[in-house]
LOKE-829000 format. One record per residue (C-alpha): residue in one letter; z, y, x. Coordinates in steps of 0.001 Angstrom, whole numbers, padded with zeros to 6 digits, always signed. Example, Ala and Ser with C-alpha at 12.3 -4.5 7.8 and 13.67 -1.06 7.14 Angstrom:
A+007800-004500+012300/S+007140-001060+013670/
//
This chain:
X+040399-002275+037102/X+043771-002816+035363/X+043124-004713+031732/X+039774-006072+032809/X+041354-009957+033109/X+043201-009171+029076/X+039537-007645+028184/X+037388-011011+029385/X+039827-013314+027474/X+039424-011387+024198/X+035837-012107+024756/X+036359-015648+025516/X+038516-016139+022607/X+036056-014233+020055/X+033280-016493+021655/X+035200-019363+021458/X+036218-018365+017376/X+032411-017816+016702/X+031861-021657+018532/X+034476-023041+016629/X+031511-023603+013392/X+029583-026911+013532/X+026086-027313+012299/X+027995-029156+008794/X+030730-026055+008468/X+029411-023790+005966/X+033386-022369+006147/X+036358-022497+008117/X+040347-022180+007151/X+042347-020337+009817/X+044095-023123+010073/X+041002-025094+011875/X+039951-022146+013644/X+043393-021825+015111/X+043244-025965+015793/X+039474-025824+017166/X+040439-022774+019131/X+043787-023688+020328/X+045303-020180+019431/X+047914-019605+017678/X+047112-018202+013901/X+048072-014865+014063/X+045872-014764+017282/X+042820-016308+015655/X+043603-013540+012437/X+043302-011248+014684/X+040009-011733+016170/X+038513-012857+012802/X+039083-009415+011658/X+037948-007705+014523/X+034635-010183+014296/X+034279-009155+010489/X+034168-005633+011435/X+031183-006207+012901/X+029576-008386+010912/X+029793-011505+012866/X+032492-012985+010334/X+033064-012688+006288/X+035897-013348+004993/X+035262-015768+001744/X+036703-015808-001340/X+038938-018425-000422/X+040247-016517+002378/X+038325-018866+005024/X+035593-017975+007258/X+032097-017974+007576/X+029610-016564+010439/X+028336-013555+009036/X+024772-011608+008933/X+025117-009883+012270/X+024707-013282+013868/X+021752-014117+011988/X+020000-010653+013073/X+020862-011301+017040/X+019598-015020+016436/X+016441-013628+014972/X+016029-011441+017867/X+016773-014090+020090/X+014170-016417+018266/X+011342-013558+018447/X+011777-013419+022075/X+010291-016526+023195/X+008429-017785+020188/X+006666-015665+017850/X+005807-013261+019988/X+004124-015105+022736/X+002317-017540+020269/X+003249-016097+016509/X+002240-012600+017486/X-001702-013095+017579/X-002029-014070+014313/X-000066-011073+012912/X-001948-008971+014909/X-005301-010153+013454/X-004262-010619+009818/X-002958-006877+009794/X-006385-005634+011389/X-008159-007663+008832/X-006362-006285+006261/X-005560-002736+007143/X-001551-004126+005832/X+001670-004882+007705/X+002066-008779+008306/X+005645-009909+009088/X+007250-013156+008964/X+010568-014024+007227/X+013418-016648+007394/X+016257-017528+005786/X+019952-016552+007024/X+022406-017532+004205/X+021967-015365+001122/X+019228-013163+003023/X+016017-013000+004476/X+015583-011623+007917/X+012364-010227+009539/X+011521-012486+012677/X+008229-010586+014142/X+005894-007983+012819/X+002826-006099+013263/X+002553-002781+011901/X-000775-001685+009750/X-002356+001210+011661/X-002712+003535+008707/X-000913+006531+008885/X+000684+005639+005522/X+002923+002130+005457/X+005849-000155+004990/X+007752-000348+008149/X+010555-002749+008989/X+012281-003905+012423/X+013059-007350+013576/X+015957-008710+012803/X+016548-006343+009816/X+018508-008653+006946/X+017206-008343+003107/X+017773-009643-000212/X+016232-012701-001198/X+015587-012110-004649/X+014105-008931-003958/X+010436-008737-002670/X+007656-011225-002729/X+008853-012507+001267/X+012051-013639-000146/X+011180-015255-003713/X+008913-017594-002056/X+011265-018672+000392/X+014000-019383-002382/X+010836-021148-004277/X+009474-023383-001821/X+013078-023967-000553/X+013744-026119-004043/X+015523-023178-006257/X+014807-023926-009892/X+013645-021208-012449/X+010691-020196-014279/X+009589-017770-011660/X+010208-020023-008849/X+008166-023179-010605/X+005395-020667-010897/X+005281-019181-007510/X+005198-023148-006261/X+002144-023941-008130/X+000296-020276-007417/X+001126-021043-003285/X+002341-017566-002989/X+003840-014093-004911/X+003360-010557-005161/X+005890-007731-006468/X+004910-004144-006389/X+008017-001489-006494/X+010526-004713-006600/X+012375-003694-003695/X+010937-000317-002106/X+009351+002069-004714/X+006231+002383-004289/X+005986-000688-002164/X+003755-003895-002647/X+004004-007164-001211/X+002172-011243-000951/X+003762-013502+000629/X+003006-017315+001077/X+005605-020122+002493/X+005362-021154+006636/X+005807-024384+007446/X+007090-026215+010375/X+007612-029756+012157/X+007772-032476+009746/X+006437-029864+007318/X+009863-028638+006439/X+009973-025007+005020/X+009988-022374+007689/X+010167-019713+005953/X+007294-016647+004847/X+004449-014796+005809/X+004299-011439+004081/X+001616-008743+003666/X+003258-005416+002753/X+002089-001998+001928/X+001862+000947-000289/X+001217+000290-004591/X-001616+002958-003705/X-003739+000476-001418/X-001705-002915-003127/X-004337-002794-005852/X-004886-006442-007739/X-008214-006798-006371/X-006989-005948-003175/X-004355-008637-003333/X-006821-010932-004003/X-008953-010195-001378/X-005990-010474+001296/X-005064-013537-000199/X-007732-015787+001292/X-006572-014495+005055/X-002676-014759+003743/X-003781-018400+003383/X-005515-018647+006657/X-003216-017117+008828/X+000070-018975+006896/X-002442-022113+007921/X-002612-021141+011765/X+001181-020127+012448/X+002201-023053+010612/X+000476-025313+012985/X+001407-023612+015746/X+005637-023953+014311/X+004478-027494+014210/X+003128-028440+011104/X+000367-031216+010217/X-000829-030570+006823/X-002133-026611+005286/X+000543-024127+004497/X+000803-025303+000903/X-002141-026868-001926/X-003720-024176-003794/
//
């Protein structure tokens, strides 16, 4: 069909912008993603706008460029398709029957935190959320121990580190609770967190409590099976 040929190379050139970053570029100028690219600028502008409609570039402050959150969600997706659902998946399956709560499992995508897998509770009355949805790191237990055990400083984040995990109620969702503890993987690097969520009606403190020895366990389990050696953190 006529325009087909002009419609492939707009792909390959928006491809070939979002290729441009290197595992070290946190940002681009135009400049380099006109030089990387081998477009001319006003080329390159143009598809950097187009990709920042659609969330796969922001623009900074500086006027560069960095990949943007849209990425991070199809990468998630992309991840939960052939790990954490063929091995990951078990052990959110069991920790949410034991528990009666939703267990989902968190990483880090710039200034968010983006749901990887999860395994609904099967009470009529819960916290849902999707893979690959993007939240706030500073809101919600999921993402406070991820910026804690990921070496932010703070009161709050010292503390979470020496508890092993956190729990908000109503901090992001009214009438939401949640735990979390940190994942760990090869090397015992920080993978990210395991999360129990639910409604502040069920998310009593001695319910918390009682979830949080199973937390532990499973965090223990799916860490070794990212590819840790050691337990999902002292406590």
């Amino acid at each position: 069909m006529p325009g087909n040929s002009t419609a492939v190379a707009a792909v390959d050139r928006a491809v070939a912008l979002l290729s441009a970053f290197g595992e070290e570029d946190a940002s681009l100028t135009l400049t380099e993603l006109a030089r990387r690219t081998s477009l001319d600028k006003s080329t390159a502008l143009r598809i950097a706008r187009t990709l920042a409609g659609n969330r796969m570039l922001v623009q900074c402050e500086d006027s560069s460029w960095r990949l943007g959150p849209k990425l991070a969600q199809l990468g998630a997706r992309y991840t939960a398709s052939f790990v954490p659902e063929k091995f990951v998946a078990p052990e959110l399956i069991k920790l949410s029957d034991d528990t009666g709560e939703s267990a989902a499992i968190y990483v880090r995508e710039g200034d968010t935190r983006v749901c990887l897998v999860r395994k609904d509770s099967a009470q009529s009355i819960r916290h849902s959320a999707r893979p690959g949805d993007a939240m706030s790191l500073d809101k919600g237990a999921a993402g406070w121990v991820i910026m804690a055990f990921g070496g932010h400083v703070g009161e709050l984040c010292q503390s979470i580190r020496e508890r092993g995990y956190h729990l908000t109620r109503g901090e992001r969702t009214p009438d939401v609770a949640s735990i979390a503890v940190p994942l760990f993987g090869a090397g015992n690097t920080l993978f990210g967190s395991l999360a129990l969520t639910g409604p502040l009606v069920r998310f009593t403190d001695e319910a918390a409590q009682t979830h949080l020895p199973r937390l532990f366990a499973a965090a223990d389990a799916i860490s070794k099976i990212l590819g840790s050696e050691g337990q999902s953190v002292r406590r």
